[in-house]
N, C-alpha and C positions, 0 to 999 in steps of 0.2 A: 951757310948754316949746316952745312953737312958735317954730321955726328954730332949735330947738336938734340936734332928729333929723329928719336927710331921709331922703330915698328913694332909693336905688341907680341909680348912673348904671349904664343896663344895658349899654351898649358894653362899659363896663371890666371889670363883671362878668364880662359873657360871657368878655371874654378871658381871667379869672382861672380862670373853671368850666374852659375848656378847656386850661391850662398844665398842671392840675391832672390833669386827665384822662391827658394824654399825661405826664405825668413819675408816673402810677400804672402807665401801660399799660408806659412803659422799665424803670419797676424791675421790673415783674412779668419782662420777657422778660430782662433780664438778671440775674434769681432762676436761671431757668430755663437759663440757658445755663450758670450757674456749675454748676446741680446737678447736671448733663449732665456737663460737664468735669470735676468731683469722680467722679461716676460711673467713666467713663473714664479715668482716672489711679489711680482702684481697680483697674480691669478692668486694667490694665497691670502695677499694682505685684503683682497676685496669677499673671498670665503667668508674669512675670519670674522668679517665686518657682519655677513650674513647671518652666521652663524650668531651671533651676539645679539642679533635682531628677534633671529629664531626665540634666542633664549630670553629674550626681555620678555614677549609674548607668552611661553609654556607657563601648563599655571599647572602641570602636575608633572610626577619623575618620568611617567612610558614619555610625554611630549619632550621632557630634557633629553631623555635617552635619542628618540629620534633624531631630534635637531644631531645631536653627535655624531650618528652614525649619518645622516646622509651627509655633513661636512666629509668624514669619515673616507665614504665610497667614494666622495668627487674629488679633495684636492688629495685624500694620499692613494687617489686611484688603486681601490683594493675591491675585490668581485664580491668578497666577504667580509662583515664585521659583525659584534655584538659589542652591549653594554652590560654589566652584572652590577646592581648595586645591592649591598647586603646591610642593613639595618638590625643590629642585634636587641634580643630581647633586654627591658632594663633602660633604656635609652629615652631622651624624653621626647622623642618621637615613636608613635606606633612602630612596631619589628616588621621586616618586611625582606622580602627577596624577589627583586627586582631581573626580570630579564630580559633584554629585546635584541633583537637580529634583524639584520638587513641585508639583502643582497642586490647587487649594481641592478636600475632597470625593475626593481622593486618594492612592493609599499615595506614597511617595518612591519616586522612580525613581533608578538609578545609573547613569550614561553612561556609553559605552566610547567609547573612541579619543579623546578631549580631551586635548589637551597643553597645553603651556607660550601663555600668551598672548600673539600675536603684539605686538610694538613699536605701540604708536598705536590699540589698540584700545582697547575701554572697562576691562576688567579692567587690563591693562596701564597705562594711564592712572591708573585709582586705587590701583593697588599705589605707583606711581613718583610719585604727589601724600601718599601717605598720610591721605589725608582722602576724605570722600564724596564720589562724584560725583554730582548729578541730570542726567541725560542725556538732551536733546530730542533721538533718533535720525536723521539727516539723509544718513545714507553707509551702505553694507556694513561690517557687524560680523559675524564667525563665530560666537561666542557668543550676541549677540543675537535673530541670525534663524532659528540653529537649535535654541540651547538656551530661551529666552524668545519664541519663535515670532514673531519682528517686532516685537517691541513696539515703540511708538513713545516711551512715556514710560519710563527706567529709572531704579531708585537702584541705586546700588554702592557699597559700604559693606567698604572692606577691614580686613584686620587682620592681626597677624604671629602667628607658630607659634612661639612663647620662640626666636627666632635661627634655625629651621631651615626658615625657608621660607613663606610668604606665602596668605592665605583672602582671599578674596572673596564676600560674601552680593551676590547682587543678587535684584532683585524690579521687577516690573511695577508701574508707578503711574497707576492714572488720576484723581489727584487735580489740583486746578487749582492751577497753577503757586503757589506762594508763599503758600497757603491756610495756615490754622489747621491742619487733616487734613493737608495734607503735611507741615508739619513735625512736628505728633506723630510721624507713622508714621516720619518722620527718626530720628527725636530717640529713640525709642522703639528701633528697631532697631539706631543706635550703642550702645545699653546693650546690647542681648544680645549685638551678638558682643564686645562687652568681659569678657564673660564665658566664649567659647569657649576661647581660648587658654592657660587657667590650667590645665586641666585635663588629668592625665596620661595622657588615653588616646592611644593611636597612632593617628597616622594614615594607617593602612598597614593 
C-alpha cells in the first residue's frame, strides 16, 4: 500500500483544527445569546401579563399611571420614568393634567403644577409625531430637567385617551444609541402603553 496513504500536510491541518475550533467557540456563544434573549422575551411576555393585571384593577389615571411606570423601571430597566397625561378643556371628560414619576427602588410620586406641554418641547413633539421619540437632549426642556432630572438620553412614547386627550410615558435611557437593549426596552414599552388607553378607569 505504499503511496497509497500519506501523512498529513500539517499547515492544512492546522488550519482545519482551528476553523473548527472557532466555528465551535461562535455556535457555543451564540447558544448562549439566544438562551439570554429567549430568557428576556419570557421576562417581558410575563411583565406585560402583570401589568395588564395591574390595569384591570386601577380604577383612577395616577393608579394607570403607576402600573406604567413600575412596568416601566423593571422590564426596560430605566433609574427614571414619568407619565404626562393632558385632558384638554372642552372634552367630555373633566380637563386635567396629569403627572407622575417614578424612580427604581421607589414609591411613584404625583407632580403638582404641570400643565399642558409647551409647543416644541419633547412631550409636545411626540404627541404632534404620534410616534416615539428617542431624544439626545441638547437645549432647555421643562419636563426633562425637572421632571427626568437632566437626562441627557430620553424615550417618549405617546398615546391617545379613546378621543379625550393625549399620555405620554417617558423614561431615562442609558442605553447605546441603536443597540439590541435599546430597542427592546423601545419595542417593549410601545406594548404597554398600547395597553393603557383601553381601560375604563378615569383619569381624574
Amino acid at each position: 500500500a505504499h503511496g497509497v496513504v500519506q501523512g498529513f500536510d500539517s499547515p492544512s491541518y492546522g488550519v482545519f483544527l482551528v476553523a473548527v475550533w472557532v466555528t465551535a467557540i461562535m455556535t457555543s456563544g451564540l447558544g448562549a445569546v439566544n438562551e439570554r434573549e429567549l430568557r428576556r422575551r419570557r421576562y417581558d411576555e410575563e411583565a406585560l401579563r402583570r401589568l395588564a393585571g395591574a390595569l384591570h384593577e386601577a380604577d383612577t389615571g395616577a393608579k394607570v399611571a403607576e402600573a406604567l411606570l413600575d412596568f416601566t423601571v423593571d422590564a426596560a430597566d430605566s433609574p427614571l420614568a414619568a407619565v404626562h397625561c393632558h385632558v384638554p378643556e372642552g372634552s367630555a371628560v373633566p380637563a386635567v393634567d396629569l403627572a407622575v414619576r417614578k424612580r427604581r427602588d421607589q414609591d411613584a410620586e404625583p407632580l403638582r403644577g404641570i400643565g399642558a406641554p409647551p409647543p416644541g418641547s419633547l412631550l409636545a413633539t411626540a404627541v404632534d409625531q404620534g410616534s416615539t421619540v428617542l431624544a439626545a437632549m441638547r437645549g432647555p426642556d421643562r419636563w426633562v430637567d425637572e421632571v427626568l432630572e437632566g437626562a441627557r438620553r430620553v424615550v417618549a412614547v405617546p398615546f391617545g385617551l379613546d378621543g379625550s386627550g393625549s399620555g405620554v410615558l417617558t423614561f431615562q435611557d442609558d442605553a447605546r444609541s441603536g443597540s439590541r437593549i435599546e430597542r427592546r426596552r423601545v419595542g417593549v414599552t410601545e406594548q404597554a402603553v398600547a395597553l393603557a388607553p383601553h381601560w375604563n378607569s378615569p383619569w381624574v
